[in-house]
PyMOL Python script that loads the backbone (N, CA, C, O; Angstrom):
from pymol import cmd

cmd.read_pdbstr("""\
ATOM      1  N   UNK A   1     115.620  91.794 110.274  1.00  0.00           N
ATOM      2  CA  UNK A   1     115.586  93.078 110.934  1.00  0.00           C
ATOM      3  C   UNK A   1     114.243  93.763 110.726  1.00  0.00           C
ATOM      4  O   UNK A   1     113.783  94.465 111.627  1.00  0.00           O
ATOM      5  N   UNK A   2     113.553  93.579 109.509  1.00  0.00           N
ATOM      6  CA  UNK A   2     112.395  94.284 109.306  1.00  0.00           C
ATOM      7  C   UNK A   2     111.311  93.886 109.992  1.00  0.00           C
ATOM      8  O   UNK A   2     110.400  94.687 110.202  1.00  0.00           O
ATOM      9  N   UNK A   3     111.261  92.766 110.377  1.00  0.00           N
ATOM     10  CA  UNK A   3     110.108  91.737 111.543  1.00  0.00           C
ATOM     11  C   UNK A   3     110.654  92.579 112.637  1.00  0.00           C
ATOM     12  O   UNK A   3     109.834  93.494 112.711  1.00  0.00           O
ATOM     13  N   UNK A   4     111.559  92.788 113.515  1.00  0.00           N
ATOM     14  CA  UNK A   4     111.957  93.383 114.596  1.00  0.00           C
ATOM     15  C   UNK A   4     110.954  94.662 114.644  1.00  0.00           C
ATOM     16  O   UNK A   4     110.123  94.899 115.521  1.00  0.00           O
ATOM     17  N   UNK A   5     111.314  95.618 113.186  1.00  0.00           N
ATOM     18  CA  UNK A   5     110.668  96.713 113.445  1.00  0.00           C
ATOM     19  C   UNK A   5     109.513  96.984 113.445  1.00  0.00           C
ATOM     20  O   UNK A   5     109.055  98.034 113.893  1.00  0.00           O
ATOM     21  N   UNK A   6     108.531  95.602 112.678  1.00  0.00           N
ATOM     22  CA  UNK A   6     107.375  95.382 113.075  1.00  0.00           C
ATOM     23  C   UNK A   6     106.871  95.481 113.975  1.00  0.00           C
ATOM     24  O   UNK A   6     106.138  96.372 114.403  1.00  0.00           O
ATOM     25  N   UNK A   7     107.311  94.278 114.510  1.00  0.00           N
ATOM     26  CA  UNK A   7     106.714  93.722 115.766  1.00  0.00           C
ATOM     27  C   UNK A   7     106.706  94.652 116.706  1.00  0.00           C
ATOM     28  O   UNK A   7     105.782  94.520 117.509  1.00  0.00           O
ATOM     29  N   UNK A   8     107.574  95.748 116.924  1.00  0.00           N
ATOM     30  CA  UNK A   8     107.672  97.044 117.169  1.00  0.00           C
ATOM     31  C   UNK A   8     106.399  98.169 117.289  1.00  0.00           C
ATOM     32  O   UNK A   8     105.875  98.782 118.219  1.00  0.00           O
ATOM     33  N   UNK A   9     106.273  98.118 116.349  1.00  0.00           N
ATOM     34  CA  UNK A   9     105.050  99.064 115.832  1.00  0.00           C
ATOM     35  C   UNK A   9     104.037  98.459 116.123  1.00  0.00           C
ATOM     36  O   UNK A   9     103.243  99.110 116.803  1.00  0.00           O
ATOM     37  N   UNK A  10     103.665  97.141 115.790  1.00  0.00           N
ATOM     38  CA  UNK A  10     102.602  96.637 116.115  1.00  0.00           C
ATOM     39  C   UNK A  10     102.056  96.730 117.860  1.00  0.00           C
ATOM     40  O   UNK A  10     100.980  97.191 118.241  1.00  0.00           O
ATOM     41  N   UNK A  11     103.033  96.211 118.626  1.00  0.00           N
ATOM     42  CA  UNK A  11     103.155  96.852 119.830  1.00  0.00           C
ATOM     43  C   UNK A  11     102.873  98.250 120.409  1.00  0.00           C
ATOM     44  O   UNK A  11     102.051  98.432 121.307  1.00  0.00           O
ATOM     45  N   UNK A  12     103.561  99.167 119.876  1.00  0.00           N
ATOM     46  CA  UNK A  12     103.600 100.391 119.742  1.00  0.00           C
ATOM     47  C   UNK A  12     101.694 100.518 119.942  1.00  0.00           C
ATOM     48  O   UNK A  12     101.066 100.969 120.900  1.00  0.00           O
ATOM     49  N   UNK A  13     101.185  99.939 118.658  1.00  0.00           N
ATOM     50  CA  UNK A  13     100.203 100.544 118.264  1.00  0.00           C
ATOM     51  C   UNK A  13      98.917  99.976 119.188  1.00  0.00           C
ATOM     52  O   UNK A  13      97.856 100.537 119.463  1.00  0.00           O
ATOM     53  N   UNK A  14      99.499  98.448 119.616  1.00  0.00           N
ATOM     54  CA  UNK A  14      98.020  97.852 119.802  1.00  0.00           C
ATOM     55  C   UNK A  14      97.971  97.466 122.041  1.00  0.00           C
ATOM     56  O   UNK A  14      97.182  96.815 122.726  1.00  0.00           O
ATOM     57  N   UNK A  15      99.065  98.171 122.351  1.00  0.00           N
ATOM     58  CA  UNK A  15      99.441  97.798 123.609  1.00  0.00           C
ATOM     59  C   UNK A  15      99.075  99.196 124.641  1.00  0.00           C
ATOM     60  O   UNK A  15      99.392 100.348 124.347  1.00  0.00           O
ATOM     61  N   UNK A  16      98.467  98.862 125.678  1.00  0.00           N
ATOM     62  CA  UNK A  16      98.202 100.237 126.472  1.00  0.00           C
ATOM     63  C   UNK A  16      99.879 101.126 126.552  1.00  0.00           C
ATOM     64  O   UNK A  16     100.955 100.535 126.461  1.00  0.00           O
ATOM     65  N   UNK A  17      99.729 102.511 126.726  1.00  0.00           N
ATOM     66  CA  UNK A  17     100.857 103.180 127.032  1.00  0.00           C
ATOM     67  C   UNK A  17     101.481 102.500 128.357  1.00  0.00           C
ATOM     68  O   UNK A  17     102.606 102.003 128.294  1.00  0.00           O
ATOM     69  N   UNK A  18     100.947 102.488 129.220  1.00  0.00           N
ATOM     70  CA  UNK A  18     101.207 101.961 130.590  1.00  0.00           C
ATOM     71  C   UNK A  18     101.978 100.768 131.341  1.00  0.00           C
ATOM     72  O   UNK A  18     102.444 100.515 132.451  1.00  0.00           O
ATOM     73  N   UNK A  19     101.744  99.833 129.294  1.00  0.00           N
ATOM     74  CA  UNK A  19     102.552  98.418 129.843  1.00  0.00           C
ATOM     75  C   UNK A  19     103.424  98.349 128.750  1.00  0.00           C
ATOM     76  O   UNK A  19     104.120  97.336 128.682  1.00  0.00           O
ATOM     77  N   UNK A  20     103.581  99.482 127.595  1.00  0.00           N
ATOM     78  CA  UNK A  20     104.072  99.697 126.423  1.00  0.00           C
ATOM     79  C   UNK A  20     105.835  98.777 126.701  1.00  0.00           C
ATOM     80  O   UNK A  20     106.353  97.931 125.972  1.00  0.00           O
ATOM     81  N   UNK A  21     106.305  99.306 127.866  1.00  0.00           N
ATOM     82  CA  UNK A  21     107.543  99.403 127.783  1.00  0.00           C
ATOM     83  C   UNK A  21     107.701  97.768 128.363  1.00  0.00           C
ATOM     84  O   UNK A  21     108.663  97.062 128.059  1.00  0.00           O
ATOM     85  N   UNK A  22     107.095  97.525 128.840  1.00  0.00           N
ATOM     86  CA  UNK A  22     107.135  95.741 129.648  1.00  0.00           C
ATOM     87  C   UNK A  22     107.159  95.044 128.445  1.00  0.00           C
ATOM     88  O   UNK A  22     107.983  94.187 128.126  1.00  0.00           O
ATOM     89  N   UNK A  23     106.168  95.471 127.756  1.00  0.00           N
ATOM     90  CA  UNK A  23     105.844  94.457 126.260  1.00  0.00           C
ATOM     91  C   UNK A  23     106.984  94.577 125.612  1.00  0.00           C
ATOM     92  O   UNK A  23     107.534  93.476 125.604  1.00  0.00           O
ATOM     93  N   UNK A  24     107.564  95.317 125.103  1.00  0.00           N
ATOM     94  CA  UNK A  24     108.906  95.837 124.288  1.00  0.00           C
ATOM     95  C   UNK A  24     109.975  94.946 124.925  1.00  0.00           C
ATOM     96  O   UNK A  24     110.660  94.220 124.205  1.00  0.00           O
ATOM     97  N   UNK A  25     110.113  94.970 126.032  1.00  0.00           N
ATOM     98  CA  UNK A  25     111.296  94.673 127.091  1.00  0.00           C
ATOM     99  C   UNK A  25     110.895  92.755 126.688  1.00  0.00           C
ATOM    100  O   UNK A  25     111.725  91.846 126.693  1.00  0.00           O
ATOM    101  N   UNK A  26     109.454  92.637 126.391  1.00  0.00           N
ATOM    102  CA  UNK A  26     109.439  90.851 126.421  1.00  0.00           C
ATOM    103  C   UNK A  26     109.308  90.630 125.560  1.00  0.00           C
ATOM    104  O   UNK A  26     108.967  89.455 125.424  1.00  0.00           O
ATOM    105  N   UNK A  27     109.444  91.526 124.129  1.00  0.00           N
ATOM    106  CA  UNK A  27     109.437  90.828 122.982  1.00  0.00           C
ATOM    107  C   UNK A  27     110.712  90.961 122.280  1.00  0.00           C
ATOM    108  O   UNK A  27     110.904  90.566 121.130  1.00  0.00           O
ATOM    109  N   UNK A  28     111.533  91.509 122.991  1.00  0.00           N
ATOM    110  CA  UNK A  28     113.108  91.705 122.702  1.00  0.00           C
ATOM    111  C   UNK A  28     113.708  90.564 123.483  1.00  0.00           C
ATOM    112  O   UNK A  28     114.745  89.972 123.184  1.00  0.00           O
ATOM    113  N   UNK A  29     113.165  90.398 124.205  1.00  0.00           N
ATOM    114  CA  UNK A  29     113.676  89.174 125.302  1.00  0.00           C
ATOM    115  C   UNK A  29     113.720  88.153 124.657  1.00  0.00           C
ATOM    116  O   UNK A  29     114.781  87.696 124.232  1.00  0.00           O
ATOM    117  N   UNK A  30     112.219  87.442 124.409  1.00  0.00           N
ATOM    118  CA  UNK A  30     111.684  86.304 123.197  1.00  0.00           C
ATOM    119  C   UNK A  30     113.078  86.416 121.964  1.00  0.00           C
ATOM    120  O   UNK A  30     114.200  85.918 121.863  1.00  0.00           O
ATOM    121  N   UNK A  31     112.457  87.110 121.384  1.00  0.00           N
ATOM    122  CA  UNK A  31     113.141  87.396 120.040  1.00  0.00           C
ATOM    123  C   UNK A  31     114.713  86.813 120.210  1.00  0.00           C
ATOM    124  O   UNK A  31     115.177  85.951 119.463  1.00  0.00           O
ATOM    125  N   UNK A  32     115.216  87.235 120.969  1.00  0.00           N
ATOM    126  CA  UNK A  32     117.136  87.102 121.287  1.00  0.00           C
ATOM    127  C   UNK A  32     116.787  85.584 121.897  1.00  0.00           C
ATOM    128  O   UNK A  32     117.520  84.680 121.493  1.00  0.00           O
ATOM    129  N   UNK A  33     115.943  85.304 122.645  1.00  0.00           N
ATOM    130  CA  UNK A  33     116.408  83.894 123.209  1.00  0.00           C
ATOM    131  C   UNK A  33     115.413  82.695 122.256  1.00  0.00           C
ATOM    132  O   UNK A  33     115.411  81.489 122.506  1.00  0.00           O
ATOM    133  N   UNK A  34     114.687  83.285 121.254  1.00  0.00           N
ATOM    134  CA  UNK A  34     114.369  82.761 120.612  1.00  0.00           C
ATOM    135  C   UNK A  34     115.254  82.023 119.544  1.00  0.00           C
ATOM    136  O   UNK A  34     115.230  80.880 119.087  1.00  0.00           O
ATOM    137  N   UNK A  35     116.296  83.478 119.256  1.00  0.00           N
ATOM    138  CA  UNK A  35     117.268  83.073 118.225  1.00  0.00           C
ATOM    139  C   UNK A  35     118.240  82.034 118.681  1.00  0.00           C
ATOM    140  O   UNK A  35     118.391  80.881 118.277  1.00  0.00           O
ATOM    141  N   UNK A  36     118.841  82.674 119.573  1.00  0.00           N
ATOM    142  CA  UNK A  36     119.921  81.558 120.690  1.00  0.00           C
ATOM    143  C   UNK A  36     119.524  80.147 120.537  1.00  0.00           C
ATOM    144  O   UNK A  36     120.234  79.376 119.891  1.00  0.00           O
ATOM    145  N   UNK A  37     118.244  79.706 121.190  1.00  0.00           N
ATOM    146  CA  UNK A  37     118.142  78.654 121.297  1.00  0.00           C
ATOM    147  C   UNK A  37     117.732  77.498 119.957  1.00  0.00           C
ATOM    148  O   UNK A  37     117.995  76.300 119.859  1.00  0.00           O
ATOM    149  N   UNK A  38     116.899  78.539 118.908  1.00  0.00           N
ATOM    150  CA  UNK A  38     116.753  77.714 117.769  1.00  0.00           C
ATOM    151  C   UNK A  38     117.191  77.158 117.106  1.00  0.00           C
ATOM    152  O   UNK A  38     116.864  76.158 116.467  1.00  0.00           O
ATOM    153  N   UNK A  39     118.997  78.448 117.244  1.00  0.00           N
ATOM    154  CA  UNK A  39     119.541  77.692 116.257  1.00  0.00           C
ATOM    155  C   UNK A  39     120.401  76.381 116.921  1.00  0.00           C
ATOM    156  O   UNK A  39     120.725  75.369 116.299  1.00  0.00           O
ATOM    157  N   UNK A  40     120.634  76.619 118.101  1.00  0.00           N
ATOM    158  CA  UNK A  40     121.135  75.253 118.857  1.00  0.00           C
ATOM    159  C   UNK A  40     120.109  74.147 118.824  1.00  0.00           C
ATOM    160  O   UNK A  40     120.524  73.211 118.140  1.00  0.00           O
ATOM    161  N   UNK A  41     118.889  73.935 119.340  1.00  0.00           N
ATOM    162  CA  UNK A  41     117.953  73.171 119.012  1.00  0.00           C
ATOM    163  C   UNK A  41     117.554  72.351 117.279  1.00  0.00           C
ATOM    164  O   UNK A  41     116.927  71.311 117.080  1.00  0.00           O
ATOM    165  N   UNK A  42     118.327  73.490 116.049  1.00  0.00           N
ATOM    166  CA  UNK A  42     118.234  73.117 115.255  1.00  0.00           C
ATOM    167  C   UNK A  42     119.284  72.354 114.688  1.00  0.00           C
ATOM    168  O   UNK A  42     119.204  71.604 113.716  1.00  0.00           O
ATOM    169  N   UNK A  43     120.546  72.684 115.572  1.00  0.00           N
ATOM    170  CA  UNK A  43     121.594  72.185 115.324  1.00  0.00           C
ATOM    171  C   UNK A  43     121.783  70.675 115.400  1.00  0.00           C
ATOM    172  O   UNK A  43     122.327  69.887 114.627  1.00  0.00           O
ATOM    173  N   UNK A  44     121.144  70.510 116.612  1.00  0.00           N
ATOM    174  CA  UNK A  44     121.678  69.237 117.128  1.00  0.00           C
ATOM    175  C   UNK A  44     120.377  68.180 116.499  1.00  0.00           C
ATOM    176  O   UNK A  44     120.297  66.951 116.519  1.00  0.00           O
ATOM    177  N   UNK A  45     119.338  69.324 115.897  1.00  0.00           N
ATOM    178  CA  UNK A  45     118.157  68.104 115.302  1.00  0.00           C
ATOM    179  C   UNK A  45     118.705  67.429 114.116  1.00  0.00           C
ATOM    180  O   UNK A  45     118.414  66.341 113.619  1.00  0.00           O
ATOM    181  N   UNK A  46     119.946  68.719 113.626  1.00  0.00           N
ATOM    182  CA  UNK A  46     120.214  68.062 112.122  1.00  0.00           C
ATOM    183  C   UNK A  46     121.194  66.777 112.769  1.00  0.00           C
ATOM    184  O   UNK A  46     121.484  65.791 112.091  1.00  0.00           O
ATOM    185  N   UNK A  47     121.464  66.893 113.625  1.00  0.00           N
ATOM    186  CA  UNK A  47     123.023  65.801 113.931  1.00  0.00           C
ATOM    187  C   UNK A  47     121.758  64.719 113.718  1.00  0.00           C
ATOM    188  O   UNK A  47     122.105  63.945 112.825  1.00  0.00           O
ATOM    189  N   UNK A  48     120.605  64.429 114.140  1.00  0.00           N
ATOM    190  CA  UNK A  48     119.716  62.931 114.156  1.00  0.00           C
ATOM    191  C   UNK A  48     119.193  62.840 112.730  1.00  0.00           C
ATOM    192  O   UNK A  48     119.476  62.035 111.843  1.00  0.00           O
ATOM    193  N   UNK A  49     118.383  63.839 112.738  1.00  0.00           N
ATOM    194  CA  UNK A  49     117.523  63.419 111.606  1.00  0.00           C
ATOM    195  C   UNK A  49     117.828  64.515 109.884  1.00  0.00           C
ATOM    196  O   UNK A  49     118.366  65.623 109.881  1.00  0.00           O
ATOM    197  N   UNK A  50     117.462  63.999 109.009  1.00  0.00           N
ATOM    198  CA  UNK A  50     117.095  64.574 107.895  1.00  0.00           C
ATOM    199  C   UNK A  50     117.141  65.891 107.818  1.00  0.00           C
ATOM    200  O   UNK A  50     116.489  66.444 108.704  1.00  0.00           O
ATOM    201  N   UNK A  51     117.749  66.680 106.979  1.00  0.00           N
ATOM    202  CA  UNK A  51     117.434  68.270 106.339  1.00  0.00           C
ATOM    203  C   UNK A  51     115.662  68.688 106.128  1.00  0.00           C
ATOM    204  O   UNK A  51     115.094  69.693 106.555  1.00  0.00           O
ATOM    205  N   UNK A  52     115.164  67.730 105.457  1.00  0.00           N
ATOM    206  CA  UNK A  52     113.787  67.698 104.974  1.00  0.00           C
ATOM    207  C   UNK A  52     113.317  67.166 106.482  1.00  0.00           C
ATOM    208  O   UNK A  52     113.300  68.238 107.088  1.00  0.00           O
ATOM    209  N   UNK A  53     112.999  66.342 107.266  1.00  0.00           N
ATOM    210  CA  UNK A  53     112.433  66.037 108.406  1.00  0.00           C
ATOM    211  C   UNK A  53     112.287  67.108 108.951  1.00  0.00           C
ATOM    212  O   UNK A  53     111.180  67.601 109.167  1.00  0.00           O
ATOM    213  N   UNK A  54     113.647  67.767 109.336  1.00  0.00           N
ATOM    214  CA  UNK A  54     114.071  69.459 110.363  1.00  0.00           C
ATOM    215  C   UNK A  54     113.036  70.667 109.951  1.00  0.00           C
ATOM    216  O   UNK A  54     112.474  71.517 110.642  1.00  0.00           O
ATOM    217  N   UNK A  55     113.009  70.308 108.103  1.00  0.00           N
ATOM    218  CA  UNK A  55     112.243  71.911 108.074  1.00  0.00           C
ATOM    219  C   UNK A  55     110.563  71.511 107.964  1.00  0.00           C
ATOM    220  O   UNK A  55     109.685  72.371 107.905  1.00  0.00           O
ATOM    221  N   UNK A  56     110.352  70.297 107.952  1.00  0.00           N
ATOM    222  CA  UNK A  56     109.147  69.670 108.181  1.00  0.00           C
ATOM    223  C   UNK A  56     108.214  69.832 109.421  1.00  0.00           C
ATOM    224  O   UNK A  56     106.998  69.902 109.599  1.00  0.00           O
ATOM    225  N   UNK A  57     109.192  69.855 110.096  1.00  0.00           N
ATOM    226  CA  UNK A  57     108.690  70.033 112.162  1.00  0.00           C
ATOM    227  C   UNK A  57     108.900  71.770 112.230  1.00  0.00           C
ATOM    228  O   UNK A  57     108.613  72.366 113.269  1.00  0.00           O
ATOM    229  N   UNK A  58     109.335  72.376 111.232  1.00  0.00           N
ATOM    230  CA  UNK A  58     109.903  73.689 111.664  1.00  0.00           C
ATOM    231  C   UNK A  58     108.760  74.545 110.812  1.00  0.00           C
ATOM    232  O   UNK A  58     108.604  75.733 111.094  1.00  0.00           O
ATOM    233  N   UNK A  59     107.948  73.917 109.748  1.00  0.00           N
ATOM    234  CA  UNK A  59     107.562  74.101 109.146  1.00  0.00           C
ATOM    235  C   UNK A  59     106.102  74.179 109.573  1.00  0.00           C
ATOM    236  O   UNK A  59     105.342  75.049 109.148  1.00  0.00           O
ATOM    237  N   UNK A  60     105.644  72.951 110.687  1.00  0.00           N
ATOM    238  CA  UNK A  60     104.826  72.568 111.344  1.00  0.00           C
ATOM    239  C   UNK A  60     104.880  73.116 112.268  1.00  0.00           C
ATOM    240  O   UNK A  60     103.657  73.183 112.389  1.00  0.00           O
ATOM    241  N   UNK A  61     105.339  73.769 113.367  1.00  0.00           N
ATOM    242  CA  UNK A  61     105.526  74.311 114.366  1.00  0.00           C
ATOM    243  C   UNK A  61     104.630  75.454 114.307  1.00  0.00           C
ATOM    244  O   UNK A  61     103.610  75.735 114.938  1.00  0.00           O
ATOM    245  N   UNK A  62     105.603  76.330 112.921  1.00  0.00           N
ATOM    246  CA  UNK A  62     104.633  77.992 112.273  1.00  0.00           C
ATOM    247  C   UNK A  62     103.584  77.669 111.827  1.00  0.00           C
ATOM    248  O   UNK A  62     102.734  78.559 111.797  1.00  0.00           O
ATOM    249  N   UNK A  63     103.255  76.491 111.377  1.00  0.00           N
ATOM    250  CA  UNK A  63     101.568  76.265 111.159  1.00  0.00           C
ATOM    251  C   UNK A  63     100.831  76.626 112.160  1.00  0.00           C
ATOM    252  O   UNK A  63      99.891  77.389 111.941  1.00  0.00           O
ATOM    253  N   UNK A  64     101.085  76.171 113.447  1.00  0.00           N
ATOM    254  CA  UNK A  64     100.680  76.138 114.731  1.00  0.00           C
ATOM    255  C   UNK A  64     100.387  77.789 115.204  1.00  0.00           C
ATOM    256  O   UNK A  64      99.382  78.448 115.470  1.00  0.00           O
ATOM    257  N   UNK A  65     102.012  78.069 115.138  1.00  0.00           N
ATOM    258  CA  UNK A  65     102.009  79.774 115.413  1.00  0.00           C
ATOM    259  C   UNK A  65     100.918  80.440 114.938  1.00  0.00           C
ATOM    260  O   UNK A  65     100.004  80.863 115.646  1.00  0.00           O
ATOM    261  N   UNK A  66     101.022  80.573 113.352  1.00  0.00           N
ATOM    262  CA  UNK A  66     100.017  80.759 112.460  1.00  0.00           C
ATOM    263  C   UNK A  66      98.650  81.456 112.604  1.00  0.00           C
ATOM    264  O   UNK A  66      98.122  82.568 112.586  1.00  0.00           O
ATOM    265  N   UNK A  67      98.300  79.697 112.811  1.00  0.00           N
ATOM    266  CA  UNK A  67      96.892  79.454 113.745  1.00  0.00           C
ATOM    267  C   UNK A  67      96.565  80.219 114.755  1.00  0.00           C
ATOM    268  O   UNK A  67      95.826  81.191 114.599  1.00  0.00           O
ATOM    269  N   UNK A  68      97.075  79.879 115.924  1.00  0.00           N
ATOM    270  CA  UNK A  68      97.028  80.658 117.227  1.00  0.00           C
ATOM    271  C   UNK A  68      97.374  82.398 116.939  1.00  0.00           C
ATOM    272  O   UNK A  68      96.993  83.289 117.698  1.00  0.00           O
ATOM    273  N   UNK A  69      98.047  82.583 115.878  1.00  0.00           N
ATOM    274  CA  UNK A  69      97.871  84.109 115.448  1.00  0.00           C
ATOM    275  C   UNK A  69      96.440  84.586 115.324  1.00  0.00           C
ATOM    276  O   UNK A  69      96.008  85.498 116.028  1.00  0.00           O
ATOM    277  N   UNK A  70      95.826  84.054 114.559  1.00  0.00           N
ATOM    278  CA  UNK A  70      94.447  83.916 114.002  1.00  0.00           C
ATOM    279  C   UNK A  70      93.413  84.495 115.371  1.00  0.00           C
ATOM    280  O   UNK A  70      92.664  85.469 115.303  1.00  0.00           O
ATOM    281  N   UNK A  71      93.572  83.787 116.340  1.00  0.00           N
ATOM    282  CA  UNK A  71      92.768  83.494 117.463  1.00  0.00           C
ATOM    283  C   UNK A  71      92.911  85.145 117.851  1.00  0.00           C
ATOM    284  O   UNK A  71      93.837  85.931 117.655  1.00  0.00           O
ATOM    285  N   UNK A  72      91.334  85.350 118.608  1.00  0.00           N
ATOM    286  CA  UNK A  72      91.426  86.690 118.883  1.00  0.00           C
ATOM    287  C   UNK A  72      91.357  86.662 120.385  1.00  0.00           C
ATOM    288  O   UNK A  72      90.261  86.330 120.839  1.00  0.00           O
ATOM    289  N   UNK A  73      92.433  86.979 121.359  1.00  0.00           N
ATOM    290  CA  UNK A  73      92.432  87.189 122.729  1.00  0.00           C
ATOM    291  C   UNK A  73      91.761  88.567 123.096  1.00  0.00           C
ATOM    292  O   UNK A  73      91.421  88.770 124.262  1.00  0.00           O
ATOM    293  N   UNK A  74      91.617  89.268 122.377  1.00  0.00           N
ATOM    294  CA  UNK A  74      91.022  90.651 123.360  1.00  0.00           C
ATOM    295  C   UNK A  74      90.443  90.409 124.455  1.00  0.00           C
ATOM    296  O   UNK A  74      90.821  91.031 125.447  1.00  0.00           O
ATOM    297  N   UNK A  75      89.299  89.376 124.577  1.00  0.00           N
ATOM    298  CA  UNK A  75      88.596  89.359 125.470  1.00  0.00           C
ATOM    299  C   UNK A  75      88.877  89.029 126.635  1.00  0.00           C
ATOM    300  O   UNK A  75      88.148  89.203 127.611  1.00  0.00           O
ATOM    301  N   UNK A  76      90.285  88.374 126.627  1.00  0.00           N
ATOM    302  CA  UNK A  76      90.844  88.047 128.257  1.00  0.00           C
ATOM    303  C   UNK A  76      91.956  89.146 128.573  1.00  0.00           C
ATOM    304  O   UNK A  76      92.961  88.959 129.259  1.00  0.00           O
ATOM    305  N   UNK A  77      91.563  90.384 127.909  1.00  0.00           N
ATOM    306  CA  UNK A  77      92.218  91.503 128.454  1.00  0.00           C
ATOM    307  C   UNK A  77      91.706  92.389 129.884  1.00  0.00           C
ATOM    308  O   UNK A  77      90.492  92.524 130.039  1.00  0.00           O
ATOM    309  N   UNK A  78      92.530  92.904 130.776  1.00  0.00           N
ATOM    310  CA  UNK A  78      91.313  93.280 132.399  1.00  0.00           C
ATOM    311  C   UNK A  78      90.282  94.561 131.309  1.00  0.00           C
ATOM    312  O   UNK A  78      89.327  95.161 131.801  1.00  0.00           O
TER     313      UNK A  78
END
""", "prot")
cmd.dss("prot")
cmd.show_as("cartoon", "prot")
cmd.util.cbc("prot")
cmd.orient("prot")
């Protein structure tokens, strides 16, 4: 819940007023179908493979996220 209210604020803070409410509307969107699907996607990874394999790729994935957090887009803003 406390990431929610982040991600919130962060928005809040770093998003024009103008598209404030679009952004909100798609990171609530993400977030819920993020959850939905992960945990089904995670479900059916455990039916194949390993506990340790699952949080290995899951583990690897947020490396990725991570990373690409890092990266600074401003510049392909209009």
């Amino acid at each position: 819940m406390t990431f929610f209210l982040g991600a919130r604020t962060i928005v809040a803070d770093t998003v024009p007023y103008d598209l404030r409410a679009r952004t909100m509307g798609l990171l609530s969107s993400f977030s819920l179908l993020g959850s939905g699907f992960g945990s089904l996607i995670v479900g059916e990874l455990l039916l194949h493979y390993e506990e340790q394999q699952v949080f290995l790729f899951g583990a690897f994935l947020a490396s990725i996220a991570f990373i690409l957090s890092l990266k600074n887009f401003s510049h392909q803003r209009n």
